[in-house]
C-alpha positions in Angstrom: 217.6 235.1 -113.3 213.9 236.5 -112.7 213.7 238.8 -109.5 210.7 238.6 -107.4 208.8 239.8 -104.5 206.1 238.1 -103.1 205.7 240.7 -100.1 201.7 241.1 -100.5 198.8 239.6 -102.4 199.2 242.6 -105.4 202.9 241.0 -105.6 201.7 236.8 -105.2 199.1 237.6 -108.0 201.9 239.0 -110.3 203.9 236.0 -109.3 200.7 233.5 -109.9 200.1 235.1 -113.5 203.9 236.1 -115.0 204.4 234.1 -118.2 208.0 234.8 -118.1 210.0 231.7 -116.6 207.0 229.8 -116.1 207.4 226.3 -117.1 203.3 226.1 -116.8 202.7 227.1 -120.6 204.8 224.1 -121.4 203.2 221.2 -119.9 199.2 222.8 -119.9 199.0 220.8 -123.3 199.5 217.8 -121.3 197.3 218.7 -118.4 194.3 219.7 -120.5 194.2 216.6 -122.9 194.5 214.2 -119.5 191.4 216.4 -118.5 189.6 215.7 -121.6 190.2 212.1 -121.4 189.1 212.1 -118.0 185.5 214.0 -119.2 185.4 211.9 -122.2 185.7 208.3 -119.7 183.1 210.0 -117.1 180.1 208.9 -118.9 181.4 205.3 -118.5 182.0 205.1 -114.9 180.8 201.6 -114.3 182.7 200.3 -116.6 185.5 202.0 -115.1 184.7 201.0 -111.5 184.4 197.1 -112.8 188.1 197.0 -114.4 189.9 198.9 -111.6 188.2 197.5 -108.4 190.0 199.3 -105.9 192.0 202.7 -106.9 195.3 200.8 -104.3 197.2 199.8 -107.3 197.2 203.3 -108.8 198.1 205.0 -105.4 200.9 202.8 -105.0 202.1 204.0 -108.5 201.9 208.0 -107.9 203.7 207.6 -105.0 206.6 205.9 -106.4 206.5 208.5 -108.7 206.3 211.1 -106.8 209.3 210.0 -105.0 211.1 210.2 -107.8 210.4 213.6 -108.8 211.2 214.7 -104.9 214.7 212.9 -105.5 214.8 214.2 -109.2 214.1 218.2 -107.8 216.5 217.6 -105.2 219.1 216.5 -107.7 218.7 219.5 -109.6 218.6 222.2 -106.3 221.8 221.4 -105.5 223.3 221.2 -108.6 221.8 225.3 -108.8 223.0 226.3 -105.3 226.8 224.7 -105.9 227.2 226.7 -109.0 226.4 229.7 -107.1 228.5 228.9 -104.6 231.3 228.0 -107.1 230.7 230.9 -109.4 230.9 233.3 -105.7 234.0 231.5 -104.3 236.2 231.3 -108.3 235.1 235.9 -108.3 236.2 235.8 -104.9 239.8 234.1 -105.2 240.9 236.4 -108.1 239.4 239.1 -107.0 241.8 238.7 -104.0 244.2 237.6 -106.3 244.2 241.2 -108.2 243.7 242.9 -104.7 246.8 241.4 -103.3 248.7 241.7 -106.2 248.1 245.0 -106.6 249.0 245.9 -103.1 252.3 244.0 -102.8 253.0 245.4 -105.9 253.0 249.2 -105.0 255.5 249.6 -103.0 258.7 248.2 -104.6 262.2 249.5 -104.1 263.3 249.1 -107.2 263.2 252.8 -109.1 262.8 251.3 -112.5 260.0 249.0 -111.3 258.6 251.5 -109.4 257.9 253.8 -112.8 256.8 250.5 -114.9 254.9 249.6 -112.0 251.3 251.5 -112.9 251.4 250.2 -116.6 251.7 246.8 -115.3 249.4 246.9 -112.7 246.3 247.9 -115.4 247.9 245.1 -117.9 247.3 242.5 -114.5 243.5 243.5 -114.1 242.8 243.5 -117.9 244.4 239.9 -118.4 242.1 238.9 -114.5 238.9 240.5 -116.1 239.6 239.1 -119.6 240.6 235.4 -117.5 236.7 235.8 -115.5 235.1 236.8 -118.9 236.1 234.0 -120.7 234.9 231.7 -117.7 231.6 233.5 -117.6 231.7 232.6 -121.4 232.8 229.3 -121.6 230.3 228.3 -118.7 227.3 229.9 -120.5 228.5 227.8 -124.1 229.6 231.0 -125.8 232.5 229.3 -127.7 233.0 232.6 -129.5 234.8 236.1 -128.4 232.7 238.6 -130.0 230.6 239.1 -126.7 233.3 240.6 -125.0 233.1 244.4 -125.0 236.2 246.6 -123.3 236.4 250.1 -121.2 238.7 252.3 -120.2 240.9 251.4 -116.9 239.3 255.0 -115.6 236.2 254.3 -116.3 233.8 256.8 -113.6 232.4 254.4 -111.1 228.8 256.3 -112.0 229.2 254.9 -115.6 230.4 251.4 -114.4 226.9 251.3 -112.6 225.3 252.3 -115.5 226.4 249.1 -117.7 225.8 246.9 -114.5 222.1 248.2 -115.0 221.7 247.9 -118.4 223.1 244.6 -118.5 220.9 243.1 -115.1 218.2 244.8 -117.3 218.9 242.9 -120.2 218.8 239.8 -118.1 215.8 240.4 -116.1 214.0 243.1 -118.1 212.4 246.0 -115.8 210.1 248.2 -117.8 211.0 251.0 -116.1 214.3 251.2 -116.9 214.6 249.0 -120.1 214.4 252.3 -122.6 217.0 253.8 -120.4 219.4 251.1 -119.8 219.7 250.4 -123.7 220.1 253.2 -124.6 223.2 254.2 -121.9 225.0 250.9 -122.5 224.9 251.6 -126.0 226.7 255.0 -125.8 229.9 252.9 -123.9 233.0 251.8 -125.6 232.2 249.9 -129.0 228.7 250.6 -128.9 228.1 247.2 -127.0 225.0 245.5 -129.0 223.3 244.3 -125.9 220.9 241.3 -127.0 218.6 239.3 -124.6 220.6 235.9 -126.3 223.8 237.0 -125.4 224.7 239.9 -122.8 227.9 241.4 -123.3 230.9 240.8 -121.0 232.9 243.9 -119.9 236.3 243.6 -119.4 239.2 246.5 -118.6 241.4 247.7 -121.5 241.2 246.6 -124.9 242.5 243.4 -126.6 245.1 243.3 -128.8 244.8 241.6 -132.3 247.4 239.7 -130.3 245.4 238.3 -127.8 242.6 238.0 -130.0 244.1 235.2 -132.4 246.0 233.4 -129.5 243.1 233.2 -127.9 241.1 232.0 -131.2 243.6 229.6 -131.5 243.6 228.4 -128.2 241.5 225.3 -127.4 241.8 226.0 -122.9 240.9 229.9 -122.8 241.1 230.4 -119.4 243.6 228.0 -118.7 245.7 229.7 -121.3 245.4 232.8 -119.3 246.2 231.7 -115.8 249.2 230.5 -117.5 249.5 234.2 -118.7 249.0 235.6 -115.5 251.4 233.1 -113.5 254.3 234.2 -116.1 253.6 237.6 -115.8 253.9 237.5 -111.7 257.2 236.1 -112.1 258.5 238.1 -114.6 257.4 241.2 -112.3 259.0 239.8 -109.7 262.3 239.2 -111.3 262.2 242.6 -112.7 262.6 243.7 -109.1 258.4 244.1 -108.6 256.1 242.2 -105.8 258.7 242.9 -103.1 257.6 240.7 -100.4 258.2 238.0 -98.4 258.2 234.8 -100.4 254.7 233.1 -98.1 253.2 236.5 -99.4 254.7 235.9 -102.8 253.3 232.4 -103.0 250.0 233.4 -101.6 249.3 234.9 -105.1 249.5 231.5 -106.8 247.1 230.2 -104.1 244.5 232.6 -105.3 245.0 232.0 -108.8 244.6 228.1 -108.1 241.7 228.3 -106.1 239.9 230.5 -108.2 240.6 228.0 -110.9 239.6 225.3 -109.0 236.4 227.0 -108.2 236.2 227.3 -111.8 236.7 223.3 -112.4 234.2 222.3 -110.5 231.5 224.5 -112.6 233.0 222.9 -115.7 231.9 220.0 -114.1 228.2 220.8 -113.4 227.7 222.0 -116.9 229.6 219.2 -118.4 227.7 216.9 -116.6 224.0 216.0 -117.3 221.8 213.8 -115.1 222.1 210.6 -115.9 220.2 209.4 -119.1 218.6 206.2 -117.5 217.4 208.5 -114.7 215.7 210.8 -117.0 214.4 208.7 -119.4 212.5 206.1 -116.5 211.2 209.8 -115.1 209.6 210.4 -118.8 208.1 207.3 -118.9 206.5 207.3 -115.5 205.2 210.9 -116.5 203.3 209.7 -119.4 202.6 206.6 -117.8 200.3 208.1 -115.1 199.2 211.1 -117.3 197.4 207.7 -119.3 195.9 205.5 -116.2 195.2 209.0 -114.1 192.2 210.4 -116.0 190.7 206.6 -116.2 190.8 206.2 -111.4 189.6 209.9 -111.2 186.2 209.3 -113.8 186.0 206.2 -111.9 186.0 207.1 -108.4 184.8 210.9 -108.3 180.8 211.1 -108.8 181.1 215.3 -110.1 181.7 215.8 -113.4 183.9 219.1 -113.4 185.6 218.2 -110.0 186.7 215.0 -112.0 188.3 217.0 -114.7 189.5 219.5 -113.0 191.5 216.9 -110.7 192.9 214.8 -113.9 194.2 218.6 -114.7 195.5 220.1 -111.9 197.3 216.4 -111.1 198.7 216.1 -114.4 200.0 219.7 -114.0 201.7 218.9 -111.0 203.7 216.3 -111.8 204.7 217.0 -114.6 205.8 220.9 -113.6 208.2 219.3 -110.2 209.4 217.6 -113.7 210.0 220.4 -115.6 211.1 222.7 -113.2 213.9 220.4 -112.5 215.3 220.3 -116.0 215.3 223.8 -116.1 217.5 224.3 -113.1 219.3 221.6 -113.9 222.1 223.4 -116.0 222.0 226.8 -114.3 224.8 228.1 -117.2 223.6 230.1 -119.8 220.8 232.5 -121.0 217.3 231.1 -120.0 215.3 232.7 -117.7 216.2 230.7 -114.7 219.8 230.3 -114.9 221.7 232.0 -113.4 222.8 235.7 -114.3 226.2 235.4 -115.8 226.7 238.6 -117.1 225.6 240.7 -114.1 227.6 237.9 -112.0 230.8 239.0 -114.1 229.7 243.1 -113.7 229.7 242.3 -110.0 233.4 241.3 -110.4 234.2 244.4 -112.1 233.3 246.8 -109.6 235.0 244.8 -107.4 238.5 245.3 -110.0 237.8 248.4 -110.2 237.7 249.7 -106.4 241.6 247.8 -106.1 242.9 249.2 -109.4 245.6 252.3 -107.9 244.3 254.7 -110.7 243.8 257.4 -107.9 245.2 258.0 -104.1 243.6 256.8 -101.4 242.3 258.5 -98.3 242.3 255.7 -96.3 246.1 256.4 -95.2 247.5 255.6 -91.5 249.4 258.6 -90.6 252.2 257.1 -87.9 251.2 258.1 -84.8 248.1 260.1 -85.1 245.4 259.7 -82.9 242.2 260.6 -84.3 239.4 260.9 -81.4 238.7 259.7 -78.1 237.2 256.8 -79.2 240.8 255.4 -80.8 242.0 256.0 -77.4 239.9 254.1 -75.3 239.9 251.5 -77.8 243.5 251.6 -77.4 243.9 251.9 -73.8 241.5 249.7 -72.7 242.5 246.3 -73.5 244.8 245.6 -69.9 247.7 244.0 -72.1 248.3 246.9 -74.0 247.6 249.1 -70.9 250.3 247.3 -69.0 253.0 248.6 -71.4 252.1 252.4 -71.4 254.7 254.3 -69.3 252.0 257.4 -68.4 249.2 258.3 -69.3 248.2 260.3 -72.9 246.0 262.8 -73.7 244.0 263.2 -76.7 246.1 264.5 -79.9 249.2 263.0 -78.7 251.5 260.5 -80.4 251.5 257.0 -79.0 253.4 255.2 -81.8 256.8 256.2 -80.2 256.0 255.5 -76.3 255.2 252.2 -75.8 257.7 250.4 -73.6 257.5 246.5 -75.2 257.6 243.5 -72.5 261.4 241.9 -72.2 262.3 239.2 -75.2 261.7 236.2 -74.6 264.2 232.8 -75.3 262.0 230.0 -76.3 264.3 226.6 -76.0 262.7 223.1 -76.4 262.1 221.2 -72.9 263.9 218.2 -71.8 262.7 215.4 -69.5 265.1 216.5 -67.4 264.3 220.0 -67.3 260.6 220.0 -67.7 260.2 221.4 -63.6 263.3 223.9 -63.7 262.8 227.1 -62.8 263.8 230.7 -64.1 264.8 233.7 -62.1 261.8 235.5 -62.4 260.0 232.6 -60.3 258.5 229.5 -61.6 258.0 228.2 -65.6 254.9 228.9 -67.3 255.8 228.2 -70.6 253.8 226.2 -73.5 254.0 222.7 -73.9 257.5 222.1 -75.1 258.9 225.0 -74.9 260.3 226.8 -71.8 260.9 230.8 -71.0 
């Protein structure tokens, strides 16, 4: 995907003029030969003006066609934004997924699990990166493995950001960093061969000849490891690991479904072309009224260059809305326009790697403390929680072991009969069907 700004006229003149991503180059052939034609029919104008009689019929035509190219762009938008969307919401369920997982994971009473419980955390977010890579690479139509590169669990954060760099570089190519960002990714893990056809995919930890020819083998990659990751979350979970409660357990399949869902419906889009009568009536309007346009403009416009440069610039036009929607239309793979898979799946990565427990965490609640006076008027101020202090604190105090709680409550369904009863603290407020 090409990054732009178009901030001030030095940036909308870069814009006007990059050849990169352009579809102009494309359809200027086109353009210029309707211009010819339409400096080539000039000196004939009469003629012209005899056959056509009134330019109506002609109007009538370019609007139905431009119609259709409105409907046809608009087609293709939102085929581009939903596959961002989808792409955003299938990295955000199993990102979530390894978050969670992770979390509930940690803290399991089992000793055994408890030591076995690092090793299998790192084998969850190498089999959730490796699941994500291989949808980045399906999506894209890389059928093959070979793109996928692997790092270390510990990677440095600083060197995670370097590959993110090199690989949003390799995608969208920034002079000023292109020697350096080659050059760093190629020092990582494997020597990753970063090539503008095919970006390399990062995953964590290595795979296993293993894993290589089951997945080889294997006509559903990602499907296949879903599978994987389902099996291993019961299997931790029988071995005394994930010790939650089971609407916290089953949350973790939720995830896992959504982001596969998330990941179905981008199958979809790139399995799914516009439909071929659609496209082929759209070419043959194009080339319909790149023929009969030069022939109204000689007719009708009295200036010579103003005639041809109209039959261009209208040719150009049309046909460009054209060709800018075919190139959206599929926003999976490597073209300058689509959509940047690679740097899409480094995204993910950082996100793994801030959840993985290689390290201790700072962000600790210590039972009790009270860090400043802001945390106590934040506390004190809300009149509930006020209500249940029994005296006042001061700052540095403990408040975790003085709150007096209100009395328990004994919710009972409401009869007809009882619906106006009273209790001895005074009259019933309770919620609709249930009574104090």
């Amino acid at each position: 995907m090409i990054h732009y700004s178009i901030n001030g006229y030095k940036d909308k003149l870069k814009v006007l003029f990059q050849r990169r991503g352009s579809v102009i180059p494309r359809i200027l052939p086109f353009s210029v030969l309707c211009g010819c034609i339409c400096l080539g029919l000039y000196w004939d104008r009469e003629s012209l003006q005899g056959i056509f009689g009134h330019p109506y019929a002609h109007q009538i035509f370019s609007i139905s066609v431009g119609f259709s190219l409105v409907f046809r762009g608009n087609l293709s938008y939102g085929r581009f934004w939903e596959a961002r969307g989808l792409l955003n919401l299938m990295g955000s369920k199993w990102g979530e997924l390894a978050a969670q997982t992770i979390a509930f994971d940690a803290h399991c009473k089992d000793e055994n699990a408890l030591r076995q419980g690092p090793a299998w955390r790192r084998h969850l977010v190498h089999l959730v990166s490796l699941m994500h890579a291989l949808a980045i690479a399906q999506l894209r139509g890389d059928n093959s493995i070979q793109a996928i590169k692997s790092i270390q669990h510990n990677i440095p954060l600083s060197t995670l950001k370097t590959i993110l760099l090199a690989v949003k570089n390799i995608e969208d190519p920034d002079p000023s960093i292109s020697e350096k960002g080659f050059k760093l990714i190629q020092t990582i893990d494997e020597k990753l061969q970063a090539t503008g056809d095919a970006p390399p995919i990062i995953v964590f930890g290595s795979m296993s000849p293993g894993e290589k020819e089951e997945l080889l083998s294997t006509a559903d990659r990602v499907y296949f490891l879903a599978s994987i990751i389902t099996k291993e979350i019961c299997r931790r979970n029988k071995s005394g690991g994930l010790d939650v409660p089971a609407p916290a357990y089953a949350r973790l399949f939720q995830l896992l479904s959504d982001g596969n869902a998330a990941f179905a419906q981008c199958c979809k889009i790139a399995d799914t072309p516009v439909p071929f009568p659609y496209a082929q009536l759209m070419t043959l309007m194009l080339f319909v009224f790149a023929l009969t346009t030069p022939f109204v403009i000689a007719a009708y416009v009295d200036s010579l260059p103003l005639a041809g440069t109209l039959a261009v610039f209208a040719c150009t036009g049309f046909f460009a809305l054209n060709e800018v929607a075919e190139e959206i239309d599929n926003p999976f793979g490597d073209d300058p326009n689509d959509l940047p898979m690679a740097s899409l799946h480094m995204d993910f990565m950082e996100r793994l790697h801030c959840v993985q427990d290689t390290k201790g965490s700072h962000f600790k609640f210590a039972a009790g403390a009270v860090r400043d006076e802001d945390d106590r008027a934040a506390f004190t101020s809300s009149p509930a929680r006020a209500s249940y202090m029994t005296k006042p604190y001061k700052v540095g105090e403990t408040v975790a072991q003085d709150i007096r709680l209100p009395t328990k409550l004994t919710l009972e369904p409401i009869s007809q009969g009882n619906a106006g009863n009273t209790t001895p603290n005074g009259p019933s407020q309770a919620l609709p069907g249930f009574a104090q």
